[in-house]
C-alpha positions, 0 to 999 in steps of 0.5 A: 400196520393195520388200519380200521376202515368201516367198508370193511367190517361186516357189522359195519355194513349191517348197520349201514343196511339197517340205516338204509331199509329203515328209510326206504319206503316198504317195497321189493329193491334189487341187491344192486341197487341196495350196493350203490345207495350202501357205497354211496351212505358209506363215502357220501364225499362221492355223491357229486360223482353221480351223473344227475339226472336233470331234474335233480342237479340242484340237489347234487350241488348240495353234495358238492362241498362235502369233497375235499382232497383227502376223500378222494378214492384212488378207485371207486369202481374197485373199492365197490368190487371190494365190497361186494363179500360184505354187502352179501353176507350183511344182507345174509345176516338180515335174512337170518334175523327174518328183516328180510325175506329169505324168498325175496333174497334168493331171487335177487332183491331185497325185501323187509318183512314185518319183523320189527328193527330192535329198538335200540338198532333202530335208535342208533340207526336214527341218530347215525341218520341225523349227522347227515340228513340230506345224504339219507334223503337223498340215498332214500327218496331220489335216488331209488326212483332213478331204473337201474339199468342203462346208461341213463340207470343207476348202474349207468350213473354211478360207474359203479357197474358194467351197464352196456349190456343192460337190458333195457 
């Protein structure tokens, strides 16, 4: 029997990278951290399983009731590895339709470029925001100030990644 699941589908993940970049504020993000705020958009249930840091456990409370006993991954640190493939050719795709820079893409980050967001992506890309806006603004505001290297990083946070050896 075959199931659908949106973590697995490429033009899936390009929407979801779109969602993302259109929210960002304009700047140079590390691929990685473009991986976990796309994990974390894609199965907000597991945003209260972040290590907050401390000025911001109030905001991970809000997150909290929307676990429930059916979004349970068996293993997020897999299904994360899993995504990778997706993560990278979405990004790819993006490159090749000049969203973001090729350059900036080669040596590890991502960037957007002035090439405009269709206007009806960029619709959809706004109405999908609306159903969960606090999961968008947080993805997209707090969560891009944390560094992402350490144990105190997103890498570290998350569990997302091997962040021993992290410079740091």
């Amino acid at each position: 029997m075959l199931v659908y699941h949106p973590a697995f589908d490429l033009h899936h993940c390009v929407f979801r990278m779109v969602r993302l970049l259109n929210r960002l504020p304009a700047g140079r993000y590390h691929i990685e951290r473009l991986r976990v705020l796309d994990f974390y958009l894609l199965f907000p249930a597991q945003i209260p399983t972040i290590r907050f840091p401390s000025k911001l456990r109030g905001q991970k409370r809000r997150f909290e009731s929307m676990a429930n006993r059916y979004d349970r991954l068996v293993d997020p640190y897999q299904l994360f590895l899993r995504l990778e493939p997706f993560q990278t050719e979405a990004l790819g795709c993006l490159a090749a339709h000049a969203l973001i820079s090729v350059e900036a893409l080669t040596e590890g980050f991502v960037e957007r470029t002035q090439t405009e967001i269709p206007r009806k992506l960029k619709s959809s890309a706004e109405q999908a925001d609306a159903q969960y806006p606090d999961v968008v603004e947080l993805l997209t505001g707090a969560l891009i100030e944390i560094p992402l290297y350490g144990r105190d990083g997103l890498r570290g946070r998350t569990q997302l990644f091997e962040y021993r050896y992290d410079p740091t």
